[in-house]
N, C-alpha and C positions, 0 to 999 in steps of 0.2 A: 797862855799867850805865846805866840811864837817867838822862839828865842832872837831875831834880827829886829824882830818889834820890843823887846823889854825895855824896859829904863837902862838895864844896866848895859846897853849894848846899842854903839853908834855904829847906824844908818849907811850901807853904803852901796855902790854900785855892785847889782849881782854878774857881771861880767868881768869888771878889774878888779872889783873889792878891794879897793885901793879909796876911791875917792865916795865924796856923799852925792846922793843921787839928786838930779834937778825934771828928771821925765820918769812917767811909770809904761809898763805896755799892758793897757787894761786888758786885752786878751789873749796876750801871755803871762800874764802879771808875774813880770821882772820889773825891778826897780831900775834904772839908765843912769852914767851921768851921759853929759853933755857929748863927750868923745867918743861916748858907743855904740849912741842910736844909730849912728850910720852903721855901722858894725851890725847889728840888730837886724833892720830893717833889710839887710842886704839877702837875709834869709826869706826867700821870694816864694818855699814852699808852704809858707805861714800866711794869713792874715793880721796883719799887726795896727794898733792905733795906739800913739805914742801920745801923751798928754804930759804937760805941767805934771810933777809931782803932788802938788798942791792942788788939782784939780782931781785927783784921782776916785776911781771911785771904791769904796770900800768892800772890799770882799767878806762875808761873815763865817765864821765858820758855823758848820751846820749842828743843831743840838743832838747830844746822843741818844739814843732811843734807850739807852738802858742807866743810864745815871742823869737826871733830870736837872741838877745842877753843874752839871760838865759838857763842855762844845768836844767836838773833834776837832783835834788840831790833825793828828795822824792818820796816816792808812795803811793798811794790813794788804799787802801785795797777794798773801795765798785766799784770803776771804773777801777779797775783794769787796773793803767794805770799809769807812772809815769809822775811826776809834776815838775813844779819849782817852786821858794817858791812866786812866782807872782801870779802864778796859783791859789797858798792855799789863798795868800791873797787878792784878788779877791773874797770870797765869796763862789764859784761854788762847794766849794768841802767841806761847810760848816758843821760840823757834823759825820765829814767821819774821819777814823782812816787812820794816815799818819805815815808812818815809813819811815826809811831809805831805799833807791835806792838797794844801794848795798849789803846790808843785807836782802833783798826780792831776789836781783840776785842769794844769794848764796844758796839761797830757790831754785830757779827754778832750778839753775845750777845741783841741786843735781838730777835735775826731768829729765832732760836735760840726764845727768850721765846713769841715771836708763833705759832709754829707749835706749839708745846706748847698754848700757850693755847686754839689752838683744834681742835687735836686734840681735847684732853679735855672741853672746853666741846660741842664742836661733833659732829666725824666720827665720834670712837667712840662718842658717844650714839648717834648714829641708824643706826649698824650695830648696836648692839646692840638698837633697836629693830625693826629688820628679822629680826635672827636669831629674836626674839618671834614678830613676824607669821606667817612661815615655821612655826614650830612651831601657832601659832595654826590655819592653812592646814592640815597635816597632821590635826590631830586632826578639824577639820572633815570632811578627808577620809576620815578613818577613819568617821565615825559615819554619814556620805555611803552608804558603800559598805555599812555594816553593814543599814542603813535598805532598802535597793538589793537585798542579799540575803534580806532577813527577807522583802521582797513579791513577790521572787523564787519560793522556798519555799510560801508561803500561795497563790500562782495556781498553781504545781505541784501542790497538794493536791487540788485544786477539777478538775483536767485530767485528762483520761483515761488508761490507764495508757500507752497509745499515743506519748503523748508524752514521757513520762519520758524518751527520749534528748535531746529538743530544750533542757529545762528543766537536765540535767546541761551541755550544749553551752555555753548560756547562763550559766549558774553560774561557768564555766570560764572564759569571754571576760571576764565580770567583773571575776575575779581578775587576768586578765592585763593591763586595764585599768587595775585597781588599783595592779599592780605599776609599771607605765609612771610614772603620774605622781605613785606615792612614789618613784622614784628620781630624776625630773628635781629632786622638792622635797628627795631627800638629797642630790643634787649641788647645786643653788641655796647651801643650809645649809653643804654642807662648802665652797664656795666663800667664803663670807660669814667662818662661822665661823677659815677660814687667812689670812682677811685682817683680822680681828680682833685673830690672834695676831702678826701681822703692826706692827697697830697699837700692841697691848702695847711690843712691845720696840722702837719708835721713841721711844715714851715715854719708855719707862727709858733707852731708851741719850739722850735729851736733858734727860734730870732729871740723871743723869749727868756729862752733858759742862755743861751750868751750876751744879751743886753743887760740879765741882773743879776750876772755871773753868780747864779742861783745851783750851790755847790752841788746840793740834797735832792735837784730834779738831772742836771747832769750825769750825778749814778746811776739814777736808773732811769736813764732814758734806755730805749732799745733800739739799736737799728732798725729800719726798716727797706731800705735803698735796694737790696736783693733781691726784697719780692715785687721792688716795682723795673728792676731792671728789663729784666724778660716781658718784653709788652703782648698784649694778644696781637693775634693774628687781625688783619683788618678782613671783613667781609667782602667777599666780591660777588656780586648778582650775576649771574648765569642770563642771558638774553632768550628769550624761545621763541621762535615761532610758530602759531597756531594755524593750521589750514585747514577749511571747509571742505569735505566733502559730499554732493550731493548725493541724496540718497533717493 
């Protein structure tokens, strides 16, 4: 058990250390009294939620993967990896700077915080404004091409019947034209759009892992925010025009 939680050890503010705490801050799990949460909160590059002490919610610590009747309370700064105190005493981790579990979590949590924050502030916006564009791009392309054939058609009429093959030729390259770079803009989209959904469940899975200040998915989460920084390139359609010559 962690030694500020024992029996034999009262309860008190992780900031004065002086008085017993009456607020917790669930996502930086310090214990408050009354006269510090403003002190606390005034730290504006955190997200912080300050509750009742008695309301708080309990953090667990994670069970050890190598002693099945032992939690980690501790963490191993060179293995970056949390212990139980079997673990330290054992030797293996001899040498190695060990802190508290849950004062490394509220380490990550912030890291955790930071990378939501600008997920959803940031990178999903402007992938979702791209999947826009992209569709923006298409329809142009469509009206492009419709444009493309209607004058297509109108210098066919006007042309002798002689040429009727050339104008069907042309008609046909169009489309095949057409088809070319709707698919590069459906692959651009389906590309965009899987890394979208991509982006969703990064999300969720870290609304997740900081709502049930779930120690054990925390570690090893991995960032991901650097390879969604660098966005593609959006496609741009090249306009052409096709003219008839009589032959």
């Amino acid at each position: 058990m962690h030694p500020r939680r024992s029996a034999q050890h009262v309860l008190l503010c992780d900031l004065c250390t002086t008085v017993s705490p009456q607020r917790h801050c669930e996502l930086c799990h310090v214990d408050l009294c009354t006269n510090c949460v403003g002190t606390h909160i005034s730290d504006s590059s955190r997200r912080h939620n300050v509750v009742p002490y008695k309301h708080r919610k309990s953090t667990s610590y994670p069970k050890c993967p190598k002693h099945a009747d032992k939690h980690c309370e501790l963490y191993c700064e060179e293995c970056s990896i949390p212990v139980c105190s079997t673990c330290v005493s054992s030797g293996k981790h001899k040498g190695h700077n060990i802190s508290d579990v849950l004062k490394t979590f509220s380490f990550k949590s912030h890291g955790l915080q930071n990378d939501l924050k600008e997920l959803e502030s940031r990178i999903y916006p402007r992938y979702e404004e791209m999947a826009s564009d992209v569709q923006t791009e298409k329809d142009k392309l469509q009206t492009n091409y419709e444009e493309l054939t209607t004058a297509t058609d109108q210098q066919g009429e006007v042309l002798h019947q002689e040429i009727t093959a050339i104008v069907n030729q042309q008609k046909f390259n169009i489309e095949e034209m057409k088809n070319k770079h709707l698919a590069v803009l459906n692959k651009h989209k389906d590309e965009i759009t899987q890394s979208i959904k991509e982006l969703k469940r990064i999300i969720q899975d870290l609304k997740k892992i900081l709502h049930n200040n779930d120690v054990s998915l925390a570690f090893t989460y991995k960032s991901k925010n650097a390879e969604f920084r660098k966005l593609p390139s959006t496609v741009r359609i090249l306009h052409y025009q096709v003219f008839l010559h009589p032959q």
